[in-house]
N, C-alpha and C positions, 0 to 999 in steps of 0.2 A: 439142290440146284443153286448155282450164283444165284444172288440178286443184279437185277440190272442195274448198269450206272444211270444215274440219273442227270441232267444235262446239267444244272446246278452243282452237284459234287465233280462230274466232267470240268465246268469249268475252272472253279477254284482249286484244285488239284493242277489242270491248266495254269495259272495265273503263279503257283508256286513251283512248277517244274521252269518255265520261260525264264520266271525274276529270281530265281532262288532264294525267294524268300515266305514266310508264313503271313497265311493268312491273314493274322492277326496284326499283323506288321501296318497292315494298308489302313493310312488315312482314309478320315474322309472325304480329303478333297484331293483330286489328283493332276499331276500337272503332265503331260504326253510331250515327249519327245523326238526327232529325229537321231540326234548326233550325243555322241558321250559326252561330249566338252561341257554341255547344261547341268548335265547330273553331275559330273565330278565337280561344277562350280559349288552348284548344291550344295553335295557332299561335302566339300571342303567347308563353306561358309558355315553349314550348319552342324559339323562335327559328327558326322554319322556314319555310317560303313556305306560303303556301295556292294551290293545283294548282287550276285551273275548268275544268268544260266542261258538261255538262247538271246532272251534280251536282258538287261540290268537295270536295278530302280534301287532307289534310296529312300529311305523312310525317317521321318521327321515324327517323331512322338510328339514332341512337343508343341506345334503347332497343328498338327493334324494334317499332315501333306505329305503326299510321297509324290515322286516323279520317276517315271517309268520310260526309258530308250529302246521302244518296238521296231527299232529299224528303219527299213522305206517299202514304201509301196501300200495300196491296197490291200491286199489281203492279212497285211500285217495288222492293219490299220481294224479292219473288220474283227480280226479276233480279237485284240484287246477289247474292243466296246464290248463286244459282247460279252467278254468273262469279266467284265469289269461290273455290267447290267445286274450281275449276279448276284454281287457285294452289299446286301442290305446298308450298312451303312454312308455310301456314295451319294452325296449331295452334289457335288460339279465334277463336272471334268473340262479340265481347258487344256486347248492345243498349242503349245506354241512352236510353231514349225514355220519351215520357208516356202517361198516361192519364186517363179520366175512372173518377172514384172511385165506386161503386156502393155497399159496403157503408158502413152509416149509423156504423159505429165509425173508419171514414175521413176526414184530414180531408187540404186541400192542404198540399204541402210533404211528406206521407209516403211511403214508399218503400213499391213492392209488391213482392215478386219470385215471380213467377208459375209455379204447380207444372203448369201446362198449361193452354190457349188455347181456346175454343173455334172452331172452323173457321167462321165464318160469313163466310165472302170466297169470293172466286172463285178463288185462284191456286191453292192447295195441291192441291187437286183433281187436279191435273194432274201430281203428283208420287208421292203416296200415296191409298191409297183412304181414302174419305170417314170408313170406321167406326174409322180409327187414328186417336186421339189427337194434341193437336198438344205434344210435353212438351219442355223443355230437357235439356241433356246433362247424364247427373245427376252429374259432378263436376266439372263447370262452375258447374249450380246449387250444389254443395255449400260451394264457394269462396264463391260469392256472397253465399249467408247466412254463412258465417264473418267476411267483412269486411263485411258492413252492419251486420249484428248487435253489432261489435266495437267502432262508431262511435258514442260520447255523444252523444246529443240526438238518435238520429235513431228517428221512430218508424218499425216496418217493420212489413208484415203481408204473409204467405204465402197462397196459394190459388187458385183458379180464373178465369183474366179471360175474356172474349169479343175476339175479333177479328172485326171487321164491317166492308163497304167500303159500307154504310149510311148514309151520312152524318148524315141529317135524323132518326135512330130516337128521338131528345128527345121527339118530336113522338107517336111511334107508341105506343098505350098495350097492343096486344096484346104487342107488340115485349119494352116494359117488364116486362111480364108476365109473358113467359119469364124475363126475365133473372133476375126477383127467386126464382120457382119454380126453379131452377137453382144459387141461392145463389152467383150470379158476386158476386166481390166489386170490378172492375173492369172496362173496355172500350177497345179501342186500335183501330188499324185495320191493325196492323202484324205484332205477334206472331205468333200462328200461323201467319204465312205464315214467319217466319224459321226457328222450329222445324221446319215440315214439313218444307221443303227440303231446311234443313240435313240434317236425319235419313235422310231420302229417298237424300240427296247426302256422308253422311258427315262434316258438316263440324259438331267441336264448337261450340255454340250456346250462348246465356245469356241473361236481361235482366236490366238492374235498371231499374224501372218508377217515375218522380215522380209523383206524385198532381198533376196542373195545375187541377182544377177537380170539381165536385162537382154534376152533371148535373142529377140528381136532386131538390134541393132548390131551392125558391125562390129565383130570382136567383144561381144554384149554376152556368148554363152560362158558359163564357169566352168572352172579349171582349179587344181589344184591351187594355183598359187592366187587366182581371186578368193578361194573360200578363203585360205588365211586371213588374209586381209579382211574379211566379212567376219572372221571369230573374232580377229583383232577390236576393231572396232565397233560393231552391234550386237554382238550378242551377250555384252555383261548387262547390255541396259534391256535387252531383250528377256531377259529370264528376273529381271528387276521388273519389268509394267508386269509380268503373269505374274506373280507371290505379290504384286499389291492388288493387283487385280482379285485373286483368293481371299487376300488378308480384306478386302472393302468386301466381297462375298459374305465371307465368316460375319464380320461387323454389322451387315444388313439383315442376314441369316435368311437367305434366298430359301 
């Protein structure tokens, strides 16, 4: 008779089908992605292939860091934590992804780093019950404000974002309505599902969040030709605060 898979062989099997890459390959510290243009800086900076398969990630022997591009959304979001939970060797994982800016002291190009998420997706559910909190590891988070904070020029602001697999809620003015009664100061589609997991699953967590666009205001949603301009100019210093952020991790040995 087969033996049964086991959810741990499931997921590392997983984790090498998505990245096309081995096991063996994955740092211990990881860096999570939205958009290619991060891993191919990676990639390029640090001289290493980029690995494909449903998603693509890059592996750094030499430092000990891979950085993995899962896509968008929730449930994207949810499988990697968990096959990542897997990885005996996994000391951090940090986020660095975007969002849309909510609070009006907000503008693009600013960094948010997020003191807890609201649950509005579908995956965490399934991890932890609905009335816990979706929050980062707090000396994960603590590093995080040490080196963004530490960075000239870079504006940061701390507090409260939403996670929603809502896509169209621009539109919805009840929607809006909580958010502003709530005093979210941002919204992602991604976050809270990373923290539930992880916490659910043990696996230190983090983000640091770029402000890509600004919802709210007239002519404020993005568009093709705003994200340019947003890779143009944030996102080389954006994947520069996450690798010093690792590299002050590694050095403190969280």
């Amino acid at each position: 008779m087969e033996q049964r898979l086991r959810p741990d062989t499931y997921a590392r099997h997983t984790l090498e089908r998505y990245t096309g890459s081995e096991i063996t390959e994955f740092g211990e510290y990881i860096l999570l992605v939205n958009f290619p243009r991060y891993l191919e800086d990676f990639a390029r900076e640090r001289d290493v292939p980029i690995r494909s398969g449903h998603w693509s990630a890059a592996h750094d022997a030499k430092s000990g860091v891979s950085i993995i591009n899962f896509g968008v959304g929730s449930p994207s979001a949810g499988i990697i934590t968990h096959c990542l939970s897997y990885l005996d060797n996994i000391k951090a994982v940090l986020m660095i992804g975007m969002c849309g800016g909510i609070d009006d002291a907000l503008e693009v190009g600013d960094i948010v780093l997020p003191t807890a998420s609201v649950r509005d997706e579908g995956t965490s559910r399934h991890y932890i019950p609905i009335d816990v909190p979706a929050m980062p590891h707090t000396r994960i988070n603590r590093v995080c404000n040490e080196v963004v904070r530490a960075q000239s020029g870079v504006r940061v602001r701390s507090g409260l974002m939403m996670t929603t697999d809502y896509r169209m809620w621009e539109f919805d003015n009840e929607f809006i309505d909580y958010i502003h009664k709530h005093r979210i100061i941002a919204i992602d589609m991604e976050i809270a599902t990373i923290f539930a997991v992880a916490y659910a699953l043990n696996l230190p967590a983090g983000a640091i969040m770029l402000v890509s666009d600004m919802p709210l205001r007239e002519g404020g949603i993005k568009n093709k030709e705003s994200m340019k301009e947003v890779f143009t100019k944030y996102t080389k210093l954006h994947l520069e605060l996450g690798i010093k952020t690792i590299e002050k991790i590694q050095e403190i040995k969280l």
